[in-house]
C-alpha positions in Angstrom: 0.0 0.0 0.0 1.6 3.6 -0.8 0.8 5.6 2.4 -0.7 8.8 0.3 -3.1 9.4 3.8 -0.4 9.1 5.7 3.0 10.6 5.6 6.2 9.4 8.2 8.8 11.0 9.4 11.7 9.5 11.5 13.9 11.5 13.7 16.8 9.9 15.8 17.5 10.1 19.3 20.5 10.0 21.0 19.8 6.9 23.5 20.2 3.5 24.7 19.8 0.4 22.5 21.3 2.5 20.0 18.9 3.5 16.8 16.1 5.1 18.8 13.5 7.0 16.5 10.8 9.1 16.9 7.9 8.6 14.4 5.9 11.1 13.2 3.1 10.5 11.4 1.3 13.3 9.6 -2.6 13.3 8.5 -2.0 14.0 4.8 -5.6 15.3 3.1 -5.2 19.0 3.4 -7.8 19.4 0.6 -10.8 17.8 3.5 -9.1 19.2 6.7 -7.5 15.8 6.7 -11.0 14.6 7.7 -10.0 10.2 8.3 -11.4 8.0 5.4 -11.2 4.7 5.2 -8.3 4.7 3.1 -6.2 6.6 6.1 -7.7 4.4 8.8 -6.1 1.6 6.3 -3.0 3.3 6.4 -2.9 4.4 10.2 -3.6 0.2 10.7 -0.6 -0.5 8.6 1.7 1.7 10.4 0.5 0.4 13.5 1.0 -2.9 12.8 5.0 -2.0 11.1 5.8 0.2 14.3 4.3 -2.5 16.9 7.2 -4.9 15.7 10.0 -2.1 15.1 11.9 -2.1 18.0 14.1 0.9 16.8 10.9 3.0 17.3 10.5 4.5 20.6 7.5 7.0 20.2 4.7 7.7 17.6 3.7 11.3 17.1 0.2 11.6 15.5 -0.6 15.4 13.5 -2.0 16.5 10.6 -0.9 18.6 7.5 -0.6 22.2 7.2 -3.4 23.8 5.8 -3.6 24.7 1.6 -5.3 27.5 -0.5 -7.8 26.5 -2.9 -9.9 28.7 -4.7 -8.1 31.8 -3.4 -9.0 30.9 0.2 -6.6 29.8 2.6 -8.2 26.8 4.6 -8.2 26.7 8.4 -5.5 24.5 10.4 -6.9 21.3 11.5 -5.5 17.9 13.0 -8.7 16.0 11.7 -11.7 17.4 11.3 -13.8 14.4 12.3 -14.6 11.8 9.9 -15.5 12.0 6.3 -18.7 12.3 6.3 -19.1 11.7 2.6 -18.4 8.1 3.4 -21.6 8.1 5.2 -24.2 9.0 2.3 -26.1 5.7 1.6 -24.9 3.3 4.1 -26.8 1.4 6.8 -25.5 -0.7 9.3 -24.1 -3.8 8.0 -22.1 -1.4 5.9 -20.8 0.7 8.3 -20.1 -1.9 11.2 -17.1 -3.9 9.7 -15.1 -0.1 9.3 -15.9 0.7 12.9 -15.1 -3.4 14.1 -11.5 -2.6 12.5 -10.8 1.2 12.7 -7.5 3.1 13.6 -8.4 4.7 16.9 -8.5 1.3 18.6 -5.5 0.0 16.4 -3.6 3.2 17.9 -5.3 3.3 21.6 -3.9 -0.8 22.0 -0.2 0.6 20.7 2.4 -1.0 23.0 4.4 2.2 22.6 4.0 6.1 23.6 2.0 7.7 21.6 1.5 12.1 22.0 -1.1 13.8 19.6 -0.2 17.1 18.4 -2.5 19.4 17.8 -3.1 22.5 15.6 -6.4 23.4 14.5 -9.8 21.5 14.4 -9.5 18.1 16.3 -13.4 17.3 15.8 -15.2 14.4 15.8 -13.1 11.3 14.8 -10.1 13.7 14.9 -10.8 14.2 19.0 -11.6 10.7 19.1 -7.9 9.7 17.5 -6.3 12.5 20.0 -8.1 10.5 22.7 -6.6 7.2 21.6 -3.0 8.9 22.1 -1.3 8.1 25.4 -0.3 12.4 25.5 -2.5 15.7 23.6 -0.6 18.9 22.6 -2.2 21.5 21.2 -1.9 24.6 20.2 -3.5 27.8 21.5 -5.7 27.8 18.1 -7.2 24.4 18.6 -10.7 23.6 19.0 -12.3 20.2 19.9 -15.7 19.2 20.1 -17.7 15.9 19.0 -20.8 17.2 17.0 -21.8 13.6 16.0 -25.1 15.0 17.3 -25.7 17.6 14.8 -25.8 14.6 12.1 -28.0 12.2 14.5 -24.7 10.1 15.3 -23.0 9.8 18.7 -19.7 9.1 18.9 -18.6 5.8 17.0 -14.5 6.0 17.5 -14.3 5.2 21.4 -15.5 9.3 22.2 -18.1 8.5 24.9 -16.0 6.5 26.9 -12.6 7.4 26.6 -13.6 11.4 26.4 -15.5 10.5 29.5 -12.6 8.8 31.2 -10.6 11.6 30.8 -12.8 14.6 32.1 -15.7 13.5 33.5 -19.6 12.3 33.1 -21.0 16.1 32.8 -18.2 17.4 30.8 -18.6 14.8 28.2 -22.3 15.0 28.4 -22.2 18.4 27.5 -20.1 18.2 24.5 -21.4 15.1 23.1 -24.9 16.5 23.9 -24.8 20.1 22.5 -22.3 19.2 19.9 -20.1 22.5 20.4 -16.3 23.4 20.2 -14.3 24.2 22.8 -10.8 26.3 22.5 -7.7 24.5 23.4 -7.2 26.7 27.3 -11.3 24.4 27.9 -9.7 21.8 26.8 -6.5 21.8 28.8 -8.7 22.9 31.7 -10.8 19.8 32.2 -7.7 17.6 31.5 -8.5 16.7 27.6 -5.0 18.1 26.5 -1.7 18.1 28.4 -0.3 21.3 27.4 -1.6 24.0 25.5 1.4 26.3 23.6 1.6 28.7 20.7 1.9 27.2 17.1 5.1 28.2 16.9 6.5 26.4 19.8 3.9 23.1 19.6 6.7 21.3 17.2 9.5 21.9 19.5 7.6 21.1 23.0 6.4 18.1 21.3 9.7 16.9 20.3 10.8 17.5 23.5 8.8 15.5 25.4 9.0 12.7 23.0 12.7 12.8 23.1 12.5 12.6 26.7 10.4 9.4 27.2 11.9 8.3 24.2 15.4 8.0 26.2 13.9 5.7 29.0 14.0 1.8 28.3 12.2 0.8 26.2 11.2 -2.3 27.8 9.9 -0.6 30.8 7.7 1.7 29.3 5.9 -0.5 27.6 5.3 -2.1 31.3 4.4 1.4 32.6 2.1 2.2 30.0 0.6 -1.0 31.0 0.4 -0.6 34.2 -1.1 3.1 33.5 -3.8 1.6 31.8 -5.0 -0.9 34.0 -6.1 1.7 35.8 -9.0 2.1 33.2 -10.5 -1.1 33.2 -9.6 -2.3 37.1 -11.1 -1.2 40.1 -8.3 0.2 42.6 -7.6 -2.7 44.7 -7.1 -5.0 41.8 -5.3 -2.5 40.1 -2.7 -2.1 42.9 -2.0 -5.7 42.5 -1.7 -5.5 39.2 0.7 -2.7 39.7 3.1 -4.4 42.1 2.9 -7.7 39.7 4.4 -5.5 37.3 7.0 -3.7 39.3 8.1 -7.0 41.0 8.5 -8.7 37.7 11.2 -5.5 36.8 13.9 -6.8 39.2 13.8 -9.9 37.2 15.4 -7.6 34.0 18.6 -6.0 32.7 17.2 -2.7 32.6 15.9 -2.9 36.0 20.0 -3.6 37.3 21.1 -0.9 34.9 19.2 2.0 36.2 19.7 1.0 39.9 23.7 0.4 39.4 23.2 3.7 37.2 21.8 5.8 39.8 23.8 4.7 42.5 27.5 5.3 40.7 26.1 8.6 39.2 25.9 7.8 36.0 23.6 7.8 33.1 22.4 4.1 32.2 22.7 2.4 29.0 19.8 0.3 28.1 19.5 -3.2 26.5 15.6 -2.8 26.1 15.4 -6.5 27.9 
């Protein structure tokens, strides 16, 4: 498949095993606000399934393509903006079901590795749902996100009323899956839907940053703490606390484990195996 949707970059880190990358993938239909078809849920699939077994790939940045003129106009920045809802037109159920059985945003939310959504424009819709499936959300002070699924007499069909719930609340997510509006990126960053909120200018850098700086941990164990993170989700606390300690026992039975601990204690920086 040539990955026309879907555009990758690959930036090196400096870190231990040796041939660390970052990944960034870019939404590539500037034309439709980079709005998903199925042809980029294809291709987001594929490079899900590549990165899952590429060890030499640390973190996976998710954004979407500068906007283009056409027709004299300049169109507005956006991440996604939702789904494209051309796709729709005609379809009934047992069309639509197998696309949403095997879509991206779950493909990307079951990702072993880091993932960080960055964000500049319109994340609507399936776009906020594919932020959501993102481990980390940066976005840029002109961001919006909403889920207006309502306005067309949908709800949600990419994980938004759970995982949008999960993240800031029953009433929050009530009220934008139920009204359908935008909110700016400061709303968004207020009821814990984005990380950090930064001008466009600075949202490539700060990303970067941050994925350089997980990127430099073992890889090994942060597939374990990303597990462990997660767990939280689906477990109530008691279990998940043995879940936890099941997973940070288990580390002292690993290289990396002996590496940072001998590392810390001499003063020096550790060298990873990723094992």
């Amino acid at each position: 498949m040539t990955n026309d949707m879907l555009l990758t970059d690959r930036i090196e880190i400096q870190t231990h095993p040796e041939g660390g990358v970052i990944e960034i993938w870019t939404l590539n239909r500037p034309e439709r606000l980079n709005a998903l078809n199925w042809a980029t849920h294809a291709e987001l699939i594929e490079a899900c399934e590549r990165v899952e077994s590429d060890d030499s790939v640390r973190v996976v940045v998710i954004t979407g393509s500068q906007p283009i003129e056409t027709s004299g106009r300049q169109k507005p920045k956006s991440f996604a903006a939702g789904a494209d809802i051309s796709e729709f037109s005609g379809k009934n159920s047992d069309d639509v079901r197998p696309k949403f059985e095997n879509n991206a945003w779950e493909r990307v939310w079951n990702l072993s590795k880091p993932t960080i959504a960055m964000v500049d424009g319109f994340a609507l819709g399936g776009g906020t749902e594919l932020a959501l499936s993102c481990d980390i959300r940066i976005a840029s002070e002109e961001s919006k996100f909403g889920q207006p699924e309502i306005n067309l007499g949908l709800i949600p069909g990419g994980g938004g009323t759970q995982r949008l719930t999960q993240l800031v609340g029953y009433g929050v997510s009530m009220e934008m899956i139920l009204t359908g509006d935008m909110i700016t990126a400061e709303r968004a960053k207020d009821i814990g839907l984005v990380n950090r909120v930064v001008p466009s200018s600075e949202l490539m850098n700060v990303t970067l940053d941050i994925a350089m700086e997980i990127g430099k941990k073992s890889p090994a164990v942060l597939k374990v703490a990303k597990r462990a993170v997660r767990s939280a989700l689906d477990l109530p606390v008691s279990q998940g606390i043995l879940a936890e300690r099941s997973e940070f026992v288990a580390l002292f039975d690993t290289e990396d484990t002996t590496i940072g601990v001998e590392a810390f204690l001499s003063k020096n920086k550790p060298e990873w195996v990723g094992r």
